[in-house]
C-alpha positions in Angstrom: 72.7 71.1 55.5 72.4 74.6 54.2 75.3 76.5 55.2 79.1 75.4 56.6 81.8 76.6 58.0 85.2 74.3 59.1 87.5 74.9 62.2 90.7 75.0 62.6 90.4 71.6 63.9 88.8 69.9 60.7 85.4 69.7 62.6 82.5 70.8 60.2 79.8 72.8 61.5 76.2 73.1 59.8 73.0 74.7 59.8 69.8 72.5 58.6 66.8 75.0 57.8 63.6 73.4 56.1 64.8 74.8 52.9 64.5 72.6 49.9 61.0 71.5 51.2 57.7 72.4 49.5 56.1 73.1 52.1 58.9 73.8 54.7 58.4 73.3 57.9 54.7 71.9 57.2 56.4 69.3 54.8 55.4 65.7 55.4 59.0 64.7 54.2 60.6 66.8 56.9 62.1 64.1 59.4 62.2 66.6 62.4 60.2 69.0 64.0 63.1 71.7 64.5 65.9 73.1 62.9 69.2 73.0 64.4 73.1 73.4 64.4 75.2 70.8 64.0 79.2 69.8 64.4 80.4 66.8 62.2 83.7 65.8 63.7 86.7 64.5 62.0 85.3 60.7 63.4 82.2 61.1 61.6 80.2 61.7 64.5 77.0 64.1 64.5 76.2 66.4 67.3 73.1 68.6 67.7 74.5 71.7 69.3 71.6 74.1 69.4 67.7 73.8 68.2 67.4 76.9 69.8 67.9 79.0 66.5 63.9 78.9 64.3 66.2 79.4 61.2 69.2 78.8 61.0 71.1 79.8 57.9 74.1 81.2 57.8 77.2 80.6 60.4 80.5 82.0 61.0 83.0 81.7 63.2 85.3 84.9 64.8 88.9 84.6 64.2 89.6 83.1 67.5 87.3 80.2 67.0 85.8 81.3 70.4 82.6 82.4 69.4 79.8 81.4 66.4 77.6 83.5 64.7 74.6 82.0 63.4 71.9 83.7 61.1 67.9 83.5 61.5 66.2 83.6 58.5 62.8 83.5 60.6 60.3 86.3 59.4 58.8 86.4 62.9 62.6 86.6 64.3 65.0 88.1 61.6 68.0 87.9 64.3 72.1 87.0 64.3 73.4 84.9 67.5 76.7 84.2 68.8 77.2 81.2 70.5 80.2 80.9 73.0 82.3 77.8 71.8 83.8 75.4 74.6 87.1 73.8 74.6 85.0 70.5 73.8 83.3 72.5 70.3 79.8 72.2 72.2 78.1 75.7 72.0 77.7 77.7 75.1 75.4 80.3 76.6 74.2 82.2 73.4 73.0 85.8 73.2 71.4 88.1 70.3 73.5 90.5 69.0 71.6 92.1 66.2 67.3 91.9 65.8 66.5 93.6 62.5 62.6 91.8 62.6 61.4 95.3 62.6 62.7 95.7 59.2 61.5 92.4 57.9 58.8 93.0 55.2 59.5 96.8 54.3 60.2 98.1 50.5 63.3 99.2 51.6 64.6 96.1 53.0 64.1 92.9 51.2 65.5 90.0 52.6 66.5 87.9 55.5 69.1 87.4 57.7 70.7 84.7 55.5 74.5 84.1 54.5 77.5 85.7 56.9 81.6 86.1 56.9 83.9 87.3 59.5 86.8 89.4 58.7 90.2 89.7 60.0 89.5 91.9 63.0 86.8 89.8 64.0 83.7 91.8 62.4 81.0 90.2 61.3 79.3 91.0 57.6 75.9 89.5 57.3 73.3 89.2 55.0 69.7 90.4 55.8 66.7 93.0 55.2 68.2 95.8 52.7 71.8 94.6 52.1 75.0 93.5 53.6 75.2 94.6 57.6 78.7 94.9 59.5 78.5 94.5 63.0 81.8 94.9 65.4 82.3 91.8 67.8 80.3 93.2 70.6 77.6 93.4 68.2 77.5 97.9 67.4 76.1 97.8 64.0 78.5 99.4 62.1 76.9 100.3 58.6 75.3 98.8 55.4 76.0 97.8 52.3 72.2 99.1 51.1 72.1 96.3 47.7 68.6 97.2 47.1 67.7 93.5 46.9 67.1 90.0 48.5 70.9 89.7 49.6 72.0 85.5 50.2 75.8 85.3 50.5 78.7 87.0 50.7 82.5 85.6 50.1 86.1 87.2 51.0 88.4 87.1 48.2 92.1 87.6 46.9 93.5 88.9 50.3 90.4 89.7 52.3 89.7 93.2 50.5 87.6 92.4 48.3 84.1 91.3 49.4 81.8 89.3 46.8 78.0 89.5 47.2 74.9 86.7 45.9 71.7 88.9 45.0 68.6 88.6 44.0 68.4 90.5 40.9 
C-alpha cells in the first residue's frame, strides 16, 4: 500500500503503485502486472476496486463519502480521477477531472500527481507538477500553491486552516 484513506464506516481504502521496487514495474519481485485500488473491510476482506488507474498514489474521499479521488503518478498520464462510490463501497463509473500530463517534465513544474486532501466544502488539494493544485468538486481548477519543488503530501491541521505540505527540497 502507498497511500490510505478510512471511511466513515471503518473500511480502509488503498492504492498499491510499484513504488518501493528497484525496478518498478519491470521488477521481477513485483507479484502483479498492474496497479490497483483496493477496499480492506472491517472483516478483513480485500477487494480490487479499480486497475484502471497506471499509478495510483494518492486518494481522497469528498465529504459525503460519495465520490473518491485518486491520483496518477504516471509520467505518460499525470491525471486525478473520481470514482463514484456505491452504497456497497464498490467504485462506480469513474471520469478524469484534472490532466496536467502536458506539464509533466517542464522546469517549472516538477513533480507528479502524488499525495491529495479534501477540505470541508468538498475541494480537492492535490499534489502534482509545480505545487499544490485546488480543484472545486466539478473539477474547475481553482489555483496553485506554486512550491517550486517535487511536491508528495499535504495534511489538514488544527481546525482545517492550516494546510501542511511534504517537499522535495
Amino acid at each position: 500500500p502507498n497511500d490510505v484513506v478510512y471511511h466513515s464506516n471503518g473500511d480502509l481504502y488503498f492504492t498499491d503503485p510499484p513504488y518501493g521496487l528497484q525496478k518498478r514495474m519491470n521488477d521481477p519481485a513485483k507479484e502483479l502486472d498492474f496497479q490497483g485500488v483496493y477496499r480492506l473491510d472491517s472483516k478483513g476482506n480485500v477487494t480490487l476496486l479499480t486497475k484502471e488507474v497506471t499509478r495510483p498514489n494518492g486518494i481522497a474521499f469528498s465529504p459525503d463519502e460519495k465520490t473518491l479521488y485518486v491520483a496518477s503518478s504516471d509520467p505518460n498520464k499525470a491525471v486525478w480521477h473520481a470514482f463514484a462510490v456505491k452504497d456497497d463501497g464498490t467504485l462506480g463509473e469513474g471520469r478524469i477531472i484534472a490532466d496536467f500530463t502536458d506539464r509533466v517534465g517542464k522546469p517549472d513544474s516538477p513533480g507528479l500527481p502524488d499525495g491529495l486532501k479534501v477540505d470541508k466544502d468538498g475541494n480537492l488539494w492535490a499534489t502534482g507538477p509545480g505545487g499544490v493544485h485546488v480543484f472545486a468538486p466539478d473539477g474547475t481548477h481553482l489555483g496553485t500553491l506554486a512550491t517550486g519543488q517535487k511536491t508528495a503530501n499535504v495534511a489538514w491541521g488544527n481546525d482545517g486552516s492550516v494546510l501542511y505540505i511534504t517537499a522535495d527540497m
